[in-house]
C-alpha positions in Angstrom: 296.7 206.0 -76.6 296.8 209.6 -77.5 294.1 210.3 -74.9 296.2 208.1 -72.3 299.0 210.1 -72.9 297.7 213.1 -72.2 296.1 212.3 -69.4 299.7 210.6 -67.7 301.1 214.1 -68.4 298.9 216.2 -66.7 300.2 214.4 -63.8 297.8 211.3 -63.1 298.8 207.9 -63.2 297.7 205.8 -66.1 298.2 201.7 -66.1 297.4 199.4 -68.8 298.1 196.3 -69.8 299.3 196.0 -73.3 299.5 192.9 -75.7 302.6 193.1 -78.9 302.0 197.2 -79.4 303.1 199.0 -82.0 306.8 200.7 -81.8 305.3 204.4 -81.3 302.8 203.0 -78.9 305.4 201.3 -76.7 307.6 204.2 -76.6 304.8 206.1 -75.3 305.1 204.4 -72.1 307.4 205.8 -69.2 307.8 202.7 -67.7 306.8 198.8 -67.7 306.1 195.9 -65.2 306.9 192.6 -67.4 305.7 189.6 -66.6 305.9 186.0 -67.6 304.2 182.7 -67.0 303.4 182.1 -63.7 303.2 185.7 -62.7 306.9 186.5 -62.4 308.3 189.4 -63.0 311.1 189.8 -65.5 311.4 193.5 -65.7 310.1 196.3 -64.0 311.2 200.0 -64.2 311.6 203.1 -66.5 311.8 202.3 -70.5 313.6 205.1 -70.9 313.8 206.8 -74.6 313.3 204.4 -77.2 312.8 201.9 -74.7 316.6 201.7 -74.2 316.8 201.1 -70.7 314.7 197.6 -71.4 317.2 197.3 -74.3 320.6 197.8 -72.2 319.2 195.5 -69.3 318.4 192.1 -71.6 321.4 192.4 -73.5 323.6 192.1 -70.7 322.7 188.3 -70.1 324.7 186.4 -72.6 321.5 184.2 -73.6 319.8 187.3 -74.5 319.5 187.7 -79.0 320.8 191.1 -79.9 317.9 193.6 -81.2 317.5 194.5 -85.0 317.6 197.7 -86.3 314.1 198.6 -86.4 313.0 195.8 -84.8 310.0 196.4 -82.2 311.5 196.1 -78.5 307.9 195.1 -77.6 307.9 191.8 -79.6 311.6 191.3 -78.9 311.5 191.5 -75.2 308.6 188.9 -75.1 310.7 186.2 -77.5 313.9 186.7 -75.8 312.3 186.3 -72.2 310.4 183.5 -73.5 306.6 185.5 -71.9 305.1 184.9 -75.9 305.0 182.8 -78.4 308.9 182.3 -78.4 310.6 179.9 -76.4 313.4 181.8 -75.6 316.6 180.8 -77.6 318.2 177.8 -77.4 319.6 178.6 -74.3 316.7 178.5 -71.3 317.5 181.6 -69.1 315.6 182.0 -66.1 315.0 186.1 -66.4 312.5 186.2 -63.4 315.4 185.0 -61.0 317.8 187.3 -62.6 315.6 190.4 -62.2 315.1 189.0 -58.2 318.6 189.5 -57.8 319.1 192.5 -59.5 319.4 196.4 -58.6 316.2 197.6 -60.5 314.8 195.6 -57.6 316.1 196.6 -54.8 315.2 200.1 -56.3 311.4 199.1 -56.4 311.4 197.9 -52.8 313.8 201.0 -51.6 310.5 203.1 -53.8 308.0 201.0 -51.8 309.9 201.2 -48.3 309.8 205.0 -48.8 306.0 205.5 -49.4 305.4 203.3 -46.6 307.4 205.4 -44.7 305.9 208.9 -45.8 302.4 207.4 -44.8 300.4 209.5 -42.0 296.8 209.8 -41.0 296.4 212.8 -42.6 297.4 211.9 -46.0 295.0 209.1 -46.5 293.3 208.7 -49.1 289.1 208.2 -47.3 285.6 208.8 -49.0 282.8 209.7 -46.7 280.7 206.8 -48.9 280.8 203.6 -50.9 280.1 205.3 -54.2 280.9 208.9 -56.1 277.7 210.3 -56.1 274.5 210.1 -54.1 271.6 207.6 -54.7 269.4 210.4 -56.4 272.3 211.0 -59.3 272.4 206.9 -59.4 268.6 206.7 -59.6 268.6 209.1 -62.5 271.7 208.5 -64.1 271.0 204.6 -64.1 267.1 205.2 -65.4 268.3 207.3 -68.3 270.4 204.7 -69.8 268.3 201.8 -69.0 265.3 203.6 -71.3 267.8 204.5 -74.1 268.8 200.5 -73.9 265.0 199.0 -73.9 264.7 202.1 -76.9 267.9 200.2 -78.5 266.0 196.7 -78.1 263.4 197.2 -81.0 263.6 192.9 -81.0 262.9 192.5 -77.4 260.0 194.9 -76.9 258.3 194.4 -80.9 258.1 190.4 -80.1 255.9 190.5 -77.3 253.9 192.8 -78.4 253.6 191.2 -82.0 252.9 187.9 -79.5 250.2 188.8 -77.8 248.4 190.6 -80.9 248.9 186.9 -82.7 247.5 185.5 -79.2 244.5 187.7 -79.1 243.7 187.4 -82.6 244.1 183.7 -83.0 242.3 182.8 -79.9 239.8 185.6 -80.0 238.3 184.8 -83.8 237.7 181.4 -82.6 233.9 183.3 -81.2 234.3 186.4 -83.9 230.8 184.1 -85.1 229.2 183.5 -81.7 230.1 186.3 -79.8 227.7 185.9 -77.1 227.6 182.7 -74.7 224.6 180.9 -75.0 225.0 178.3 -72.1 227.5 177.2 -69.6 229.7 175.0 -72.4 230.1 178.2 -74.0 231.1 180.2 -70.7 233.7 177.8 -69.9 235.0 177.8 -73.3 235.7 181.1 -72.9 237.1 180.9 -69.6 239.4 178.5 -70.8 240.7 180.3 -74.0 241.3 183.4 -71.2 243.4 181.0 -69.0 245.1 179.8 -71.9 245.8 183.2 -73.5 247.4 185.0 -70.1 249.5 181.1 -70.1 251.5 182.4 -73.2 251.4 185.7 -72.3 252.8 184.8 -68.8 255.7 182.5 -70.8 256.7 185.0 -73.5 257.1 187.4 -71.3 259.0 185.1 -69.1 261.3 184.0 -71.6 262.5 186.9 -73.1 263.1 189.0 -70.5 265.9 186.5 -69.3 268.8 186.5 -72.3 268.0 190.9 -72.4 268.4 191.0 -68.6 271.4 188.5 -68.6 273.6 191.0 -70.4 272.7 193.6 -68.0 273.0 192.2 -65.1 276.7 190.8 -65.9 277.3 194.4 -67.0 276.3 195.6 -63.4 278.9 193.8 -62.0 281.3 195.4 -63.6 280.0 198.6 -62.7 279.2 198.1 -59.0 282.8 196.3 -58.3 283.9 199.4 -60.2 281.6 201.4 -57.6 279.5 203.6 -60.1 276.3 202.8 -58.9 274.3 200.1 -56.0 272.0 197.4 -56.8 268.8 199.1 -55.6 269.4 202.2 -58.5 269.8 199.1 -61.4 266.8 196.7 -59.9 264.7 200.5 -59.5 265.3 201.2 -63.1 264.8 198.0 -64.7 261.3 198.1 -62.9 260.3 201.3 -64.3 262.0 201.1 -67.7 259.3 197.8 -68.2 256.4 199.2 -67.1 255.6 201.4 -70.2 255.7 198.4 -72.6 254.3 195.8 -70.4 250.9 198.2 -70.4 251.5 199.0 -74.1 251.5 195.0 -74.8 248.9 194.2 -72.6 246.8 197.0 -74.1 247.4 195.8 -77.6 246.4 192.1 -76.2 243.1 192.9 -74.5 242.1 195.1 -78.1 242.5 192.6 -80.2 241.1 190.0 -77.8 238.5 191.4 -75.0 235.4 192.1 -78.3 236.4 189.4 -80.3 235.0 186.7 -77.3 232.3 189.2 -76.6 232.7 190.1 -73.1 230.8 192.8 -71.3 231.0 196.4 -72.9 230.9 198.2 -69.8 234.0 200.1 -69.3 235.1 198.9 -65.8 235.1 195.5 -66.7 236.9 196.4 -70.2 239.6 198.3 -67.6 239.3 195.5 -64.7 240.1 193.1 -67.2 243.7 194.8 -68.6 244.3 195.5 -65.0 244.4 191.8 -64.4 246.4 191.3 -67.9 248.9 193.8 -67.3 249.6 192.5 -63.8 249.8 189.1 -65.1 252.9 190.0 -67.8 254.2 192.1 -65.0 254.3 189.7 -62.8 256.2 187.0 -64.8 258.3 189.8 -66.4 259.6 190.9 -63.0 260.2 186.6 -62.0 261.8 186.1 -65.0 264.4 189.2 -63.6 264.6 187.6 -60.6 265.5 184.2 -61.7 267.9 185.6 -63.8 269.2 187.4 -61.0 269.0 184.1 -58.8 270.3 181.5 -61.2 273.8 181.4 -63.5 272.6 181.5 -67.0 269.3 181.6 -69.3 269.2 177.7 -69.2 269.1 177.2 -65.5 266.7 180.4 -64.6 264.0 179.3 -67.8 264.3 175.6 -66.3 263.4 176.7 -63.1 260.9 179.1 -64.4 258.8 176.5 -66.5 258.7 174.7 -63.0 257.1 177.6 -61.7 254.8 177.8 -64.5 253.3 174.2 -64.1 252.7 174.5 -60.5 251.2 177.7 -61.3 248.7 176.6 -64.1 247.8 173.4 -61.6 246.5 176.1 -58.8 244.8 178.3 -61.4 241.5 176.3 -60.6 240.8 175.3 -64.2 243.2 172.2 -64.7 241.3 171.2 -61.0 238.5 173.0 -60.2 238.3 175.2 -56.9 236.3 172.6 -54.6 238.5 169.6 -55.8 241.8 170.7 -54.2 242.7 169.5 -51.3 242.4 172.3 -48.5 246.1 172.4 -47.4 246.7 173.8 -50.9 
């Protein structure tokens, strides 16, 4: 309040809406814009020192309780008007029609009339765009403190990676004794425990990429209504604030997996294959983003999401093979 303070003296404006402050805090106000249920106003104008103008205008209604010595005009203002917990008095007094009929009002709309009236072209307030700075400084700016929060999410980015290590491992020993396919029953075994592998990879990544991004994305709003930055500089830094750990996860995945099943040792295919793993997590990391951007809350978007998942493992050709679906599809 110190800070506020400061700031209102060097000449800029400063509102805030207080709730019961202290007396030193209250006095530090110039003026104050009261309100009660409803949205009426019961006072508006200067405070003056010690809040004594507030003082000398609610004591001149008969209903109004007398302030105690010491006692904090901030809490007495709200019981006498009735705007807090207090009802009031005995007496009901309706302290929004009295201030409508009052002088500090006709003061406030003399005030307003005047700066109507001093209004030309040239001393508009314009900007020449919708936000501060240019997209460059948002890009940036934005990137920077999305890395430092994945950096600060040590859960979020440790479980999938810990997941797909589990995944590799526990699918992958299942051949650390038979590493090499020795007929078809074997290949497809395989085949299947790769399908079933970049599944769970696909739905972990899925999943908990909503409840981080949720958070975020209701912080954005806050920040683009208050015009600090545009949606293309957040949805630009979210994509490459994920890309390191998606490779670093899917790395650790194809590791731990890729020799354990005994698939080809030539580099390309070691490299072709974490292409196709890395694009898989990205790929559901980035839908899970964009149903959370598309739906209300985590319930709705992982619904819709594990709707998308079933129609996606039925197309994979291993729950139907290839030449068994219909041509349409």
């Amino acid at each position: 309040m110190k800070g506020m303070r400061r700031i209102a003296d060097s000449g800029r404006a400063v509102v805030a809406t207080i709730h019961q402050p202290s007396v030193a805090i209250f006095n530090d106000f110039d003026s104050l814009l009261l309100l009660k249920k409803g949205g009426h106003t019961t006072f508006f104008g200067d405070l003056g020192e010690e809040s004594c103008k507030l003082i000398e205008y609610l004591e001149r209604f008969p209903s109004t309780n007398k302030i105690k010595p010491g006692e904090n005009p901030a809490t007495w203002m709200l019981t006498v008007t009735g705007a807090g917990s207090g009802s009031g008095g005995d007496k009901p007094f309706d302290y929004a029609a009295s201030f409508s009929a009052s002088q500090l009002q006709k003061d406030a709309l003399d005030m307003i009339e005047c700066y109507n009236g001093e209004a030309t072209d040239a001393n508009l307030i314009t900007f020449p765009t919708t936000y501060a700075t240019s997209a460059k400084t948002q890009a940036k700016s934005v990137f920077k403190r999305m890395w430092k929060v994945y950096w600060r999410s040590p859960g979020y980015n440790r479980v999938r990676t810990i997941v797909a290590a589990i995944i590799a491992l526990l699918f992958g020993s299942v051949y650390a004794s038979n590493r090499t396919p020795q007929n078809e029953s074997d290949m497809n075994s395989r085949v299947t425990s790769i399908y079933i592998t970049v599944l769970f990879l696909g739905v972990n990544g899925f999943n908990t990429i909503l409840p981080v991004y949720e958070v975020e994305r209701n912080m954005f709003y806050r920040h683009k209504a208050a015009l600090m930055y545009g949606f293309r500089a957040f949805n630009r830094s979210w994509t490459l604030a994920e890309i390191p750990f998606i490779l670093f996860s899917a790395m650790v995945f194809v590791v731990c997996f890729y020799f354990l099943v005994g698939l080809s040792t030539l580099a390309y295919k070691f490299f072709l294959y974490y292409l196709f793993v890395a694009l898989n997590g990205a790929m559901w990391t980035f839908l899970g983003q964009a149903f959370m951007a598309l739906f209300k809350d985590t319930q709705t978007a992982q619904g819709s999401g594990a709707v998308l998942i079933s129609l996606s493992s039925i197309f994979t050709g291993l729950l139907i093979r290839p030449q068994d679906i219909n041509g349409f599809w």
